[in-house]
C-alpha positions in Angstrom: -38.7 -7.8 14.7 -35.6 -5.7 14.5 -32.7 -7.5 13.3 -29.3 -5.9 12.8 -26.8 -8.2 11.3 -22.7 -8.0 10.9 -21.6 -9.3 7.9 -22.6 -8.0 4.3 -20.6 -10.3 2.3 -21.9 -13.2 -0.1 -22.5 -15.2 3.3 -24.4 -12.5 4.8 -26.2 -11.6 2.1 -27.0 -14.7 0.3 -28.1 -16.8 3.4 -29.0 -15.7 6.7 -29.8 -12.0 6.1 -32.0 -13.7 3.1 -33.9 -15.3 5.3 -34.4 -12.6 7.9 -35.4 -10.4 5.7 -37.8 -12.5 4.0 -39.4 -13.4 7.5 -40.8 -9.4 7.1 -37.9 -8.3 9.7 -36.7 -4.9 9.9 -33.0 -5.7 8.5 -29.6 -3.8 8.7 -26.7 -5.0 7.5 -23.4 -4.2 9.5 -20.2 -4.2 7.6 -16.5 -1.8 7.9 -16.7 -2.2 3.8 -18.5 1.8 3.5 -19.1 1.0 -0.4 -20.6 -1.9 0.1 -22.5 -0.1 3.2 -23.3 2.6 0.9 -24.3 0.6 -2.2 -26.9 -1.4 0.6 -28.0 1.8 1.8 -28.6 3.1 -1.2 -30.6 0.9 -2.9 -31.7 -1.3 -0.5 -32.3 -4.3 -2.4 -30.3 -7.6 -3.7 -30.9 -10.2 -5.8 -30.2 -14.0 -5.0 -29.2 -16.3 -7.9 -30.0 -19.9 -6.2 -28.4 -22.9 -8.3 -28.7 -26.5 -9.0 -30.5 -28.6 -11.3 -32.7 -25.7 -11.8 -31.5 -22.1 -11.6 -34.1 -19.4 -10.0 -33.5 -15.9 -8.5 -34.7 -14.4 -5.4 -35.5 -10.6 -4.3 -34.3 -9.3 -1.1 -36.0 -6.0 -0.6 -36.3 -3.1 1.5 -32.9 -3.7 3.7 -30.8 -0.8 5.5 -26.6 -1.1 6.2 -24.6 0.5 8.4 -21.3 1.1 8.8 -20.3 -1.3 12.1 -17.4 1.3 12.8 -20.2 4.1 13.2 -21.6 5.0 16.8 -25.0 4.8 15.5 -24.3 0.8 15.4 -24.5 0.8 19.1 -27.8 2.5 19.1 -29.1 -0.2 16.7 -28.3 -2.6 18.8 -29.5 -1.1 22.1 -33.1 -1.2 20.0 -32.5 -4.5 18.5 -34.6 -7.4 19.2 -31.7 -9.9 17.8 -28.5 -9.6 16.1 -26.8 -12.8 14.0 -23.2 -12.6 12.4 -21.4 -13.7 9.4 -18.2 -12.3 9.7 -15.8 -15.0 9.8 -14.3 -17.1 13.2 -11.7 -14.4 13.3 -13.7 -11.7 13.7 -15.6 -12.4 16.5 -13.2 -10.7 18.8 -13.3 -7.7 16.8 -17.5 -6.7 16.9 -17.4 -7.8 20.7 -17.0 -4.3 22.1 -19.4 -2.9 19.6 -22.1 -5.7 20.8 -21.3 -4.9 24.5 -21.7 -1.1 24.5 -24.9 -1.7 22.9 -26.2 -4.3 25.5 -25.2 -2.0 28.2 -27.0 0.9 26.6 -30.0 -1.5 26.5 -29.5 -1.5 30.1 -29.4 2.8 30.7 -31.8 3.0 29.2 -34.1 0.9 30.6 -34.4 -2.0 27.6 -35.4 -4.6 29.6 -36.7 -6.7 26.1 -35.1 -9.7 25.2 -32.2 -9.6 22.7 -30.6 -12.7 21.5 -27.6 -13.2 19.8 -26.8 -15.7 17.1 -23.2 -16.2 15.5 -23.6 -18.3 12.3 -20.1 -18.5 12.0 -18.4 -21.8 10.2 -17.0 -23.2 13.4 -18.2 -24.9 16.4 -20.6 -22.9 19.2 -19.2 -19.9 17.9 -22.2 -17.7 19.9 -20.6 -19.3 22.9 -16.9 -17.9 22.1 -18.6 -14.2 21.3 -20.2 -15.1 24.4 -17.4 -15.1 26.2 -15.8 -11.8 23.9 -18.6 -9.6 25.4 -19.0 -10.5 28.7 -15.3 -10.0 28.9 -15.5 -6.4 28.1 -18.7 -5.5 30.3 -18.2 -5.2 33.9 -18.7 -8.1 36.3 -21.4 -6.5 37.7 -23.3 -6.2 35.1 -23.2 -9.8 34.2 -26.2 -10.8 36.1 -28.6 -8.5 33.8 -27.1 -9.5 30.7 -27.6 -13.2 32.1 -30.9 -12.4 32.4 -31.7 -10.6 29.1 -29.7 -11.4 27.0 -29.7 -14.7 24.9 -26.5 -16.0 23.4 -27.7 -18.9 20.9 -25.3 -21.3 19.3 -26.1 -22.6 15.7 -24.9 -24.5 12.9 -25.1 -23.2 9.2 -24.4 -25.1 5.9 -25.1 -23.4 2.7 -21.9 -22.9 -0.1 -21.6 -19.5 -1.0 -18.4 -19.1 -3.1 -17.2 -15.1 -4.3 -18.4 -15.2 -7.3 -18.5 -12.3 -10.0 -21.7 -10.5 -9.8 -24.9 -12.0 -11.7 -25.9 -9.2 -14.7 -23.2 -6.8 -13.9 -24.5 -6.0 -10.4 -22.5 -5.7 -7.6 -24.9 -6.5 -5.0 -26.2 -10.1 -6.5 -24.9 -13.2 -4.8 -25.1 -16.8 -5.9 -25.8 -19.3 -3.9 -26.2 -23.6 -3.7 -30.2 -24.5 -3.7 -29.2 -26.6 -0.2 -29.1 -24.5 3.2 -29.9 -25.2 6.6 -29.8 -23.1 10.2 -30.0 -25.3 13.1 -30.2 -22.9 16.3 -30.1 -24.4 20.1 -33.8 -23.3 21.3 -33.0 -23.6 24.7 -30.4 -20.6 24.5 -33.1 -18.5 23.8 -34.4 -15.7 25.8 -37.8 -14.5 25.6 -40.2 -15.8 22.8 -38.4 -17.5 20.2 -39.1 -15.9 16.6 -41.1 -17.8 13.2 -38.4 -17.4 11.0 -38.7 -19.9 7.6 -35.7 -21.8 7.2 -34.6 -21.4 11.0 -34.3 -25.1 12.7 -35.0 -25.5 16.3 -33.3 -28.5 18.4 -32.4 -29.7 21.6 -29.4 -31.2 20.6 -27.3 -29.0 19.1 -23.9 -30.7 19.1 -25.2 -33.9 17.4 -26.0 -31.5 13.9 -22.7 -29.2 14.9 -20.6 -32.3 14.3 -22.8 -33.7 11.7 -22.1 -31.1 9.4 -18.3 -30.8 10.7 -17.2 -34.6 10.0 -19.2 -34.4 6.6 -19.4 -31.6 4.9 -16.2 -29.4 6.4 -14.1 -32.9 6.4 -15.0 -33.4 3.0 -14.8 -29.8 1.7 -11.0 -29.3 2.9 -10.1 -32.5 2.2 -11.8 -32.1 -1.6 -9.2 -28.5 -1.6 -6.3 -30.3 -0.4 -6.4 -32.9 -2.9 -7.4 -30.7 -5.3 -4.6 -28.7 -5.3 -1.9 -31.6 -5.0 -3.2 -32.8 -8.1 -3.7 -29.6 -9.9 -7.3 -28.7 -9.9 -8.8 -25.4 -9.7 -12.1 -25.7 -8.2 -13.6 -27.8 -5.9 -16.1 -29.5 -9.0 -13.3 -30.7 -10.8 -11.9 -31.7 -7.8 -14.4 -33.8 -6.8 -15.0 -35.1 -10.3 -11.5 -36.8 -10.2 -12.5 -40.1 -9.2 -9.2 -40.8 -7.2 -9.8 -37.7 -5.1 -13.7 -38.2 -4.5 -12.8 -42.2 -3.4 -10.7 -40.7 -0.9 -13.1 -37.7 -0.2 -16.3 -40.2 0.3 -14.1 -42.6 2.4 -12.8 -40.0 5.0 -16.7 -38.7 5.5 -17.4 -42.5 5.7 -14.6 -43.1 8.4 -15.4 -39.8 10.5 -19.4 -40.9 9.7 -18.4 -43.6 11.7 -17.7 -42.0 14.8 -20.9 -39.6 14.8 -23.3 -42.6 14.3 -21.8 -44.5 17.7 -21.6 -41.3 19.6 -25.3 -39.9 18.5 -26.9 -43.3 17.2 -27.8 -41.4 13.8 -29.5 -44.2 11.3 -26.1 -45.4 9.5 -28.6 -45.5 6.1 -29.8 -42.2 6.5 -26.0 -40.6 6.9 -24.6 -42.5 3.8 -27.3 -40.5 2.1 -26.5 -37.3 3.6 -22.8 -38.4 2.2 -23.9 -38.7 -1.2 -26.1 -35.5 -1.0 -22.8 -33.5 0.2 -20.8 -34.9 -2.6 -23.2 -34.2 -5.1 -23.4 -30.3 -3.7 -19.6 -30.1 -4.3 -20.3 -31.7 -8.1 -22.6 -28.6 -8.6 -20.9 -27.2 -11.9 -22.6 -23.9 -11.1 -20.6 -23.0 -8.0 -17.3 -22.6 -9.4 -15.7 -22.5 -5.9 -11.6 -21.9 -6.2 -9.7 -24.8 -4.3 -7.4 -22.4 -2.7 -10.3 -20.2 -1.1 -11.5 -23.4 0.5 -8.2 -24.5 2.1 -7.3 -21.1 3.0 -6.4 -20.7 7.4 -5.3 -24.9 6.9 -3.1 -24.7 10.7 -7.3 -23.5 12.1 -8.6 -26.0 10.1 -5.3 -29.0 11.4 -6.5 -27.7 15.3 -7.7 -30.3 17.7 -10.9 -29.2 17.5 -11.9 -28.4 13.9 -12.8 -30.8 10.8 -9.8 -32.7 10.2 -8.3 -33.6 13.4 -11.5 -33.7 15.5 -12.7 -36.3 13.6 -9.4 -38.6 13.6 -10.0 -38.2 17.2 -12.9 -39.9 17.4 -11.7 -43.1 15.2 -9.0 -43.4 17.6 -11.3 -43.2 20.8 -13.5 -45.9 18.9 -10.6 -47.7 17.6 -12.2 -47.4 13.9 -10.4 -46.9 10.3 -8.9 -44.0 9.6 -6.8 -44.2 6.8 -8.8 -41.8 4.2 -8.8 -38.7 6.8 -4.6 -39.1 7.2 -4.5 -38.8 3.6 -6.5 -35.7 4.1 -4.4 -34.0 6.8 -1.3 -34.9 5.2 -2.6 -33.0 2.0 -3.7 -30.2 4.2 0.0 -29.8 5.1 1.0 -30.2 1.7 -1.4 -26.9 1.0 0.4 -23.7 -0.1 -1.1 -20.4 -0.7 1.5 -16.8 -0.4 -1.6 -15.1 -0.3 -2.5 -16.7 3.0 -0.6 -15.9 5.8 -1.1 -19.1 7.7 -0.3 -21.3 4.8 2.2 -19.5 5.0 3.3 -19.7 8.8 2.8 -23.7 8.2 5.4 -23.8 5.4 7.8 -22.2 7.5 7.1 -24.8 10.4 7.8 -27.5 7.9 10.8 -26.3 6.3 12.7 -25.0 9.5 11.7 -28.1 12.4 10.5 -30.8 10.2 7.1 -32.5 9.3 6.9 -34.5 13.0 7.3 -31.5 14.3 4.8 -29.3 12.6 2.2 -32.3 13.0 2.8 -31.8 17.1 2.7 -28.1 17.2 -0.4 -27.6 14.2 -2.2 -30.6 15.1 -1.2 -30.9 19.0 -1.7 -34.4 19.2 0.0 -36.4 22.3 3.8 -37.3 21.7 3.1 -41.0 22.2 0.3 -41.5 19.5 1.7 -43.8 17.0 -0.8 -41.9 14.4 1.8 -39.4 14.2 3.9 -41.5 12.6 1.3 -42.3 9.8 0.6 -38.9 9.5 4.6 -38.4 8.4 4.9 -41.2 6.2 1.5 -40.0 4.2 3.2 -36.9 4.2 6.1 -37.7 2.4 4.3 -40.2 0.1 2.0 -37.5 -1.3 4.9 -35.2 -1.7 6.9 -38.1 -3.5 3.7 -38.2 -5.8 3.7 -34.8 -7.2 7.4 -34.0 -7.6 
């Protein structure tokens, strides 16, 4: 199986192109970072440092890389029999051109083979949004053939994979959590669908895609937020203040609440998968910086993303809420200069006012009395840490 995959960072690396590569595939990394294209080239070969209660290291062997900028990448692709992403939300946009001049050389010359597509991007049905990326750049008659043979497959990945410096002084090492999983939508496939260890198949994608948004995203900004208000660095010591994990647990409790009426999940079985995700932040060998994790907060305040998605749903089911408005207002509370939308939020806040940053961030209707809540938590927190 040949697999050409965008993204050569610690994401790319230390999860998803791990796992293709182990599954014997024929595996080129695409990246615009030509040292790190060069260095993957080069050697071909990476080691993966997997951590937790008991520390072991992996080989990845025998891997190529490619610069994504270079023409060549369209011929890869024309060739390929899948291609999966790790590139960030932001730079979906970006590759779609690339993707579609190699689906539609596929198509001149006669490549009539199934290619999927799979974005294992930290959002929700991110495949579906390159989906539409592509298509928009190919020509309208050419949609039907692409409909046809090409697959666009949504997933949902978890694994914590924090920049870390490099593992014996080598550049190309990546650490990574023991816990990962890759849930995929098997009926967006085209063709057969490939054996690949560590690849989940359902028919309900949207019930583990919001699993693992309430829960583990909720918790993991929220865990930042508070973390910074309160003057941690990482994301363990965070979690390790017990006023800040109370809060942390409850939210994921309160937005637990919502995905066990809307998809029946087993109430016992999700307050484990709490604890477990808790326990993953605790892991003292992921020193994961606070403010890399609430980087891009007015994304992650958007109607449909981890904080605000959630509160959503506990006002549709008329259910508590209190832990995840402590959460957003921290999230508004979060500064970075290094990060232009922290940034862009600040501004918001200091020239129209807190209501009216929660409207235009959060875009929740005028009327909702939670908006209120949201305000007052606001200004509480910030009375707290003057």
């Amino acid at each position: 199986m040949k697999v050409i995959h965008f993204g050569a960072g610690n994401i790319g690396r230390g999860f998803i192109g791990k796992l293709l590569a182990d599954a014997n595939s024929d595996m080129t990394f695409a990246d615009i970072d030509q040292p790190l294209v060069d260095q993957l080239a080069h050697k071909q070969c990476y080691q993966v440092h997997i951590v937790g209660k008991e520390h072991r290291v992996e080989s990845v062997r025998q891997v190529n890389a490619i610069n994504s900028t270079d023409p060549k990448t369209v011929e890869y692709i024309a060739r390929a029999d899948m291609v999966t992403t790790a590139v960030g939300p932001q730079v979906l946009e970006k590759i779609a051109t690339t993707l579609a001049k190699g689906i539609m050389l596929r198509k001149e010359t006669g490549n009539d083979r199934p290619l999927n597509i799979i974005a294992c991007e930290n959002m929700v049905r991110g495949t579906s949004l390159l989906k539409q990326h592509v298509l928009a750049v190919i020509p309208q008659a050419d949609h039907k053939w692409v409909q046809l043979h090409i697959g666009f497959v949504d997933s949902a990945v978890d694994r914590i994979v924090p920049p870390t410096d490099a593992a014996n002084d080598e550049s190309l090492d990546v650490t990574v959590e023991t816990f990962s999983e890759w849930i995929v939508d098997r009926t967006q496939f085209k063709g057969e669908i490939p054996a690949i260890n560590g690849m989940e198949l359902t028919d309900n994608l949207m019930a583990f895609v919001e699993r693992k948004l309430f829960t583990l995203n909720t918790g993991h900004a929220i865990t930042a937020y508070l973390g910074q208000l309160f003057g941690h660095k990482t994301i363990c010591a965070a979690i390790n203040d017990p006023q800040i994990r109370t809060i942390v647990k409850g939210a994921m409790e309160e937005s637990g609440r919502v995905l066990i009426r809307r998809y029946s999940f087993s109430p016992d079985n999700h307050a484990q998968y709490i604890e477990k995700i808790l326990n993953r932040f605790a892991n003292p060998y992921l020193q994961d910086d606070v403010e890399r994790v609430g980087r891009q907060p007015m994304r992650k305040l958007s109607p449909e993303d981890r904080l605000i998605k959630p509160l959503s749903g506990t006002m549709a089911y008329y259910s508590a809420n209190d832990n995840l408005i402590t959460g957003i207002a921290a999230a508004l509370h979060f500064r970075s200069d290094s990060d232009p939308q922290a940034v862009e939020m600040r501004r918001i806040i200091n020239e129209e006012g807190i209501r009216q940053a929660v409207l235009r961030i959060c875009r929740l209707d005028v009327q909702f009395p939670i908006i209120e809540r949201i305000c007052s938590e606001y200004q509480r927190l910030g009375a707290l840490i003057r």
